[in-house]
GUSEKE-333478 format. One line per field, with one value per residue (C-alpha): residue number from 0; residue in one letter; chain; x, y, z. Coordinates in Angstrom, 3 decimals. Layout:
N
n = NUM|... .
res = a|... .
chain = A|... .
xx = X|... .
yy = Y|... .
zz = Z|... .
// end
This chain:
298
n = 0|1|2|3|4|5|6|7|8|9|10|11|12|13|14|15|16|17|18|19|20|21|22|23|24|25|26|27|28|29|30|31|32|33|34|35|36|37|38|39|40|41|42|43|44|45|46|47|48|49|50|51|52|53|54|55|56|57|58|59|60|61|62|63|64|65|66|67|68|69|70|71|72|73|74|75|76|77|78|79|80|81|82|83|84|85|86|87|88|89|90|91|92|93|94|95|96|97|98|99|100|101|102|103|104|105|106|107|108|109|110|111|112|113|114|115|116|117|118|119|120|121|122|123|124|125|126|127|128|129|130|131|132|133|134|135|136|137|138|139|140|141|142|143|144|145|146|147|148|149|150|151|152|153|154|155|156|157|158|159|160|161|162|163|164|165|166|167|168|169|170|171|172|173|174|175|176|177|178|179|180|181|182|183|184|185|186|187|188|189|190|191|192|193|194|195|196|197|198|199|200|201|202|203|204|205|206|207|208|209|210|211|212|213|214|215|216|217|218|219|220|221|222|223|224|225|226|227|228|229|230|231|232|233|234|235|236|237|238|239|240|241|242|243|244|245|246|247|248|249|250|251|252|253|254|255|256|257|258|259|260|261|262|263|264|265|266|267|268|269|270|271|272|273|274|275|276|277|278|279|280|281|282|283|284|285|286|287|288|289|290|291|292|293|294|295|296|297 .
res = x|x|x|x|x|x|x|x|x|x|x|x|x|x|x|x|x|x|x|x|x|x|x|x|x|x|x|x|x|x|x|x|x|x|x|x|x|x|x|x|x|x|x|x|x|x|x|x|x|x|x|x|x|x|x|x|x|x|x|x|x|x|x|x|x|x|x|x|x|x|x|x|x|x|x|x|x|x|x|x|x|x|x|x|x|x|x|x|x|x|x|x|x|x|x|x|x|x|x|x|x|x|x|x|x|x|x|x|x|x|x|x|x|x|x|x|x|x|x|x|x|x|x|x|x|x|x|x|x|x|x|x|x|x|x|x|x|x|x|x|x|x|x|x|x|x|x|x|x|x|x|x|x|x|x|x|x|x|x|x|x|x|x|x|x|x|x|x|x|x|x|x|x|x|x|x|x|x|x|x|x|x|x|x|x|x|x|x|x|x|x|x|x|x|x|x|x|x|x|x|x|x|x|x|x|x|x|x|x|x|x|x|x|x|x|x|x|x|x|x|x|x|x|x|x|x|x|x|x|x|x|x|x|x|x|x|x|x|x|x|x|x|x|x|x|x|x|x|x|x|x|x|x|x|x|x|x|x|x|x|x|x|x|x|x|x|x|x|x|x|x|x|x|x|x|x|x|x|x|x|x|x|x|x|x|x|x|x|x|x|x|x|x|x|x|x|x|x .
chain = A|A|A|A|A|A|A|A|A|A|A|A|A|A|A|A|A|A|A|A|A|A|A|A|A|A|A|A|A|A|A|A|A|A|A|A|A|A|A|A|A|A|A|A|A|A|A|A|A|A|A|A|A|A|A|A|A|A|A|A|A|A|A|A|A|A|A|A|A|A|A|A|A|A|A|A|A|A|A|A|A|A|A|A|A|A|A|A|A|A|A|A|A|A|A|A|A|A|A|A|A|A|A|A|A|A|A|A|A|A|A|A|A|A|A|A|A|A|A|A|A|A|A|A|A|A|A|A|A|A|A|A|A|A|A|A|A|A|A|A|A|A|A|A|A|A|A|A|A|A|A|A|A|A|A|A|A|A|A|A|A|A|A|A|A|A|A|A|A|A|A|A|A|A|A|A|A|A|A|A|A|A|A|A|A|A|A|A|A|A|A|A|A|A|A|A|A|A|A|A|A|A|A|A|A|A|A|A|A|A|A|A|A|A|A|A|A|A|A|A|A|A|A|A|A|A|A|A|A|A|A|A|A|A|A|A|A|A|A|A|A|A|A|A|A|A|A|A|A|A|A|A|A|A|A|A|A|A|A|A|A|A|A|A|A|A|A|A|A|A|A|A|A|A|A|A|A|A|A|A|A|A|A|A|A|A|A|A|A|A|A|A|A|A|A|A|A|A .
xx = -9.741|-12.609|-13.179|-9.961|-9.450|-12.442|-9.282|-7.089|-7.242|-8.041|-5.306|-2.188|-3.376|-3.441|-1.072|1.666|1.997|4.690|3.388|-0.037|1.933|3.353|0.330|-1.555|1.426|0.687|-2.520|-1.488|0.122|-2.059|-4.496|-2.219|-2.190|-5.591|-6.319|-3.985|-5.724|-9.350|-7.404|-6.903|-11.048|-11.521|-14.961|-14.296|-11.503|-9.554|-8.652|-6.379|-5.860|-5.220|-7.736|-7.331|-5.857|-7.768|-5.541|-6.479|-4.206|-5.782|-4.214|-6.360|-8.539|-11.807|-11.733|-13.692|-16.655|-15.176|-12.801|-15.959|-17.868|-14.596|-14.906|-17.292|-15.046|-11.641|-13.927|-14.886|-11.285|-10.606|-13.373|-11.383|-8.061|-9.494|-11.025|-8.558|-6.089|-7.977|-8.989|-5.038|-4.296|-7.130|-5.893|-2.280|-3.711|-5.721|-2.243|-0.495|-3.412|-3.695|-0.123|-0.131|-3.197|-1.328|1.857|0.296|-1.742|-2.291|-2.310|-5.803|-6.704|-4.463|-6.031|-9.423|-8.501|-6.887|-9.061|-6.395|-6.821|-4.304|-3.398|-3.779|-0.286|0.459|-0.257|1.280|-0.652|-1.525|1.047|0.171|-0.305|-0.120|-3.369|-4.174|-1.553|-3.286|-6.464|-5.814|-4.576|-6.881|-8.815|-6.587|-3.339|-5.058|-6.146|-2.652|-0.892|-3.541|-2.922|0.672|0.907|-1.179|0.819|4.408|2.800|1.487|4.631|6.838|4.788|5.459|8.757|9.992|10.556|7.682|5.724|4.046|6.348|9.427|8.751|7.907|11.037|13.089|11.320|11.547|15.679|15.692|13.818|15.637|18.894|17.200|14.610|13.914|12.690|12.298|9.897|9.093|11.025|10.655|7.436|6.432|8.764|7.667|9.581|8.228|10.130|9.753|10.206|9.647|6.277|7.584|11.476|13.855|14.382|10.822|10.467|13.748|12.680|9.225|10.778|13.001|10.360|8.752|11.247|11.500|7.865|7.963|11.117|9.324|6.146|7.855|10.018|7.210|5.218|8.493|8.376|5.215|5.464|8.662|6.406|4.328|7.024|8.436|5.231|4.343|8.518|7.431|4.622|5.970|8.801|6.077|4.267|7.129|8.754|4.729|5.191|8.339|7.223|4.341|5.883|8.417|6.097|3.711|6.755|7.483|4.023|3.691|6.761|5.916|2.598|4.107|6.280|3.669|1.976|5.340|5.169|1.498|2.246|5.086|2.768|0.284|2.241|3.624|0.679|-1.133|2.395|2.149|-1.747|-2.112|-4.374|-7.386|-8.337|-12.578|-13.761|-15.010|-11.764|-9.836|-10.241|-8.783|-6.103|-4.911|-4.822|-3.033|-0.508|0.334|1.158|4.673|4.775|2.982|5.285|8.398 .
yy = -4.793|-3.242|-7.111|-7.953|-4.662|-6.641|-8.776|-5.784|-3.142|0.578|1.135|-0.516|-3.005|-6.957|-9.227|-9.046|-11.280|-13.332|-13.621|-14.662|-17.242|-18.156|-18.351|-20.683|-22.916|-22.896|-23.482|-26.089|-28.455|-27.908|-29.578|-31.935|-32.481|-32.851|-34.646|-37.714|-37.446|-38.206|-40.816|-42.751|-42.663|-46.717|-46.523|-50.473|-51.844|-54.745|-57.714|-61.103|-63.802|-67.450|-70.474|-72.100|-68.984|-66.005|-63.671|-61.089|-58.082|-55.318|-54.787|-51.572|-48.833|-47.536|-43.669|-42.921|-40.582|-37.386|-38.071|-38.375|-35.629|-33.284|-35.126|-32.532|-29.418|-31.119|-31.112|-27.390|-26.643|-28.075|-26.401|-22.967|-23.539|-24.583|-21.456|-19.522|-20.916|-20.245|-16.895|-16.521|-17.825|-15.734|-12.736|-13.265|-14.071|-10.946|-8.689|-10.545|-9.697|-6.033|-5.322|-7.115|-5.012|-2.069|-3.034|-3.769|-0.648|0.420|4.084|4.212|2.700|5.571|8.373|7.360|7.287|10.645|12.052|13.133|13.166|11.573|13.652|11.749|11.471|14.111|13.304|14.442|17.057|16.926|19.235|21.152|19.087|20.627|20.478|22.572|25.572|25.699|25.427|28.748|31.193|33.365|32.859|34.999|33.153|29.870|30.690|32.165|28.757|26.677|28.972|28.953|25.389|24.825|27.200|25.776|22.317|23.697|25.641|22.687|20.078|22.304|23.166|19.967|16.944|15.471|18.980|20.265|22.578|21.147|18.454|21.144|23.214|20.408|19.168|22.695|22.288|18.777|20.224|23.636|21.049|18.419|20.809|17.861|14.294|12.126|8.926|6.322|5.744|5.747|7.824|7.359|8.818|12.117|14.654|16.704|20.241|21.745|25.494|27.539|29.644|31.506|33.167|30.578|33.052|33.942|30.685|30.588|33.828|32.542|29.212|30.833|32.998|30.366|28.579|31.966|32.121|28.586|29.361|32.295|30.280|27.349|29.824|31.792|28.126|26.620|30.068|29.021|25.413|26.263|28.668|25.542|23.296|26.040|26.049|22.142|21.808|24.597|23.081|19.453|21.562|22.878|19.803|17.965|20.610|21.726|17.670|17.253|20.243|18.415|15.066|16.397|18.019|15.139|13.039|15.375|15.320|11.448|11.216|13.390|11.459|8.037|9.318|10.123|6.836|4.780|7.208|6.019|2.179|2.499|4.316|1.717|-1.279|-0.160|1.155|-2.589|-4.231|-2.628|-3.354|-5.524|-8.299|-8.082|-10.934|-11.299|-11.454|-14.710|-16.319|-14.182|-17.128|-19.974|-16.885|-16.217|-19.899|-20.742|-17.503|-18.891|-22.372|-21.855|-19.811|-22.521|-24.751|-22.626 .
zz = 22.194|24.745|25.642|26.387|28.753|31.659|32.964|34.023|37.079|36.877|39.485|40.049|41.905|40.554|39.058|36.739|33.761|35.165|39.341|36.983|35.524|38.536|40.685|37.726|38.006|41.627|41.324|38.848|41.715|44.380|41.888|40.965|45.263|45.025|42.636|43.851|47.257|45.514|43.388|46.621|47.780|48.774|51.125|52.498|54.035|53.056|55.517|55.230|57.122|56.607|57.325|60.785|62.101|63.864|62.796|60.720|58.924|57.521|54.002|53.489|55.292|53.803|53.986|57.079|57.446|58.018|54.677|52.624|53.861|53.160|49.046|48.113|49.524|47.753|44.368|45.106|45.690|42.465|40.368|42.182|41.184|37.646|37.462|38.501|36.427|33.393|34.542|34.982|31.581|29.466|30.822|30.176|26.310|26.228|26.903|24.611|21.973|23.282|22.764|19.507|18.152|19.642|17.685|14.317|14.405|10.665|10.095|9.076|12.043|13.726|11.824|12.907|16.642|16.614|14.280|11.447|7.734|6.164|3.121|-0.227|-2.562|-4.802|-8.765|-11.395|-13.280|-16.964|-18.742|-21.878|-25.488|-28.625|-29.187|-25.883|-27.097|-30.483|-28.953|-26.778|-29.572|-30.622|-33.865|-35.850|-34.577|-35.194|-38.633|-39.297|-38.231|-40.501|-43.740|-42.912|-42.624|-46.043|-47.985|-47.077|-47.868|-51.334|-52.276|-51.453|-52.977|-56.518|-55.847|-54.803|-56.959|-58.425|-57.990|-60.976|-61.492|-60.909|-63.365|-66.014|-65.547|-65.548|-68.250|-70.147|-69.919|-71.431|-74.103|-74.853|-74.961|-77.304|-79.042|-81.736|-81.512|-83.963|-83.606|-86.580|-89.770|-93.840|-94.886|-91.466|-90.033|-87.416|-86.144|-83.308|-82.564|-79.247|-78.479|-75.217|-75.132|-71.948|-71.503|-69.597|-67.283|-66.423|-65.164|-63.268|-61.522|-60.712|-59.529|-57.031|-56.113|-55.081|-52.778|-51.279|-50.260|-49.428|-47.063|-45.881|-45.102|-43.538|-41.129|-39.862|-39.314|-37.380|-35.181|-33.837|-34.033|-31.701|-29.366|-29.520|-28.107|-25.772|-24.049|-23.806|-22.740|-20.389|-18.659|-18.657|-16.333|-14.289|-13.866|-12.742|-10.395|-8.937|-8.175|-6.699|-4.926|-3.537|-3.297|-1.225|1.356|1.681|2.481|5.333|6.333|6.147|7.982|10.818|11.066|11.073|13.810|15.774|15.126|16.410|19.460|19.711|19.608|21.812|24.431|24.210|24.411|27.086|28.808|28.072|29.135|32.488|33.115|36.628|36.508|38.753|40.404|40.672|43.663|43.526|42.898|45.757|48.562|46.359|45.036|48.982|49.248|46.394|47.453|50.684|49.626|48.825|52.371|54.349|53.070|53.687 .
// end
């Protein structure tokens, strides 16, 4: 960009982009002029007449003296114009590129020029796992939720069909309805009687003893596996509001920022789409002459 900046004025002096143009194509024809003047450069003169006859017609002229001693200023004149047309040109490319740069300014790029920190997006915090809430109860609490946990398991594995001692109560009320089995036959024939060794209703009353203690157990564990939940629902809720949250004012920030960044681009395109051309000082003589050719002519 800084390179690009040696073809413009510090004042508002110099060319626009379109006289530029204008002047190159100018500068274009009065080579063009020039150019079909040296095309014509014969240094003899050509003569005709016919045998027997002294007359002679001159089909041609040599260029003279004076014409060839002007050659070298015509080829100067050219080298000028060349120049000047290419000094034209480059600097008409170098606004194009400025305001192009200007226009496809990133916002990095931005940052760094106005020295802002762009603020990083928002993430999402980690919320709360089950493991984390267990992990922050106290060792009692802990402990408590373990021994709960193994006792409901132990009570219902009995309790439940296929426990221990499920199978043996139910067993217990086959046998008190079929208290005799008989198995082989003739002199081999056994028969196996089977009679309680505990009251029916001991057994009852310890069995729904223990589906009480096992509903007991497996309440007060669902209480805190449902604190558990509460507070893992409760921080996935805090997570995701604490982001919005954030979200929501880093969009406002971004957006003020990219704002400020259009503002930017806009000033600078124009400022580089208003920037006069200077003409070096070496090229003004063939500039003023190229200027006043459309004049002269008028």
């Amino acid at each position: 960009m800084k390179k690009d900046l040696i073809f413009f004025s510090d004042n508002d002096r110099g060319l626009t982009s379109t006289s530029a143009n204008h002047v190159a194509n100018m500068a274009k024809e009065m080579i063009r002029g020039l150019e079909a003047e040296l095309e014509t450069l014969v240094f003899y003169s050509t003569e005709v007449s016919l045998i027997g006859n002294d007359s002679v017609n001159t089909l041609r002229r040599g260029m003279d003296a004076a014409t060839v001693e002007g050659t070298a200023g015509k080829l100067h004149q050219v080298a000028q114009a060349k120049s000047l047309i290419a000094w034209l040109r480059e600097a008409i490319k170098a606004k194009e590129r400025l305001i192009k740069e200007a226009e496809e300014l990133t916002l990095e790029e931005y940052s760094k020029i106005e020295g802002i920190t762009v603020p990083e997006p928002p993430k999402i915090r980690e919320s709360l796992t089950a493991d984390d809430y267990f992990a922050g109860l106290s060792l009692d609490e802990r402990n408590r939720y373990y021994q709960l946990e193994t006792l409901a398991a132990v009570l219902g594995k009995e309790i439940h069909p296929g426990g221990h001692f499920a199978d043996a109560r139910n067993d217990l009320a086959l046998r008190s309805l079929n208290p005799h089995e008989v198995k082989g036959d003739g002199r081999d024939t056994l028969i196996y009687s089977f009679s309680p060794t505990v009251e029916s209703e001991l057994i009852e009353s310890t069995y729904f003893e223990l589906q009480k203690q096992y509903r007991e157990a497996q309440s007060k564990l669902n209480a805190m596996k449902y604190e558990c939940e509460k507070a893992v629902t409760d921080s996935e809720v805090k997570a995701k509001t604490d982001y919005a949250e954030e979200l929501d004012k880093w969009n406002g920030e971004m957006k003020a920022i990219q704002a400020r960044r259009a503002e930017y681009i806009k000033k600078k395109a124009r400022e580089y789409g208003s920037k006069k051309i200077l003409i070096p000082q070496s090229l003004e003589e063939i500039y003023t002459r190229v200027s006043r050719l459309g004049k002269d002519n008028n």
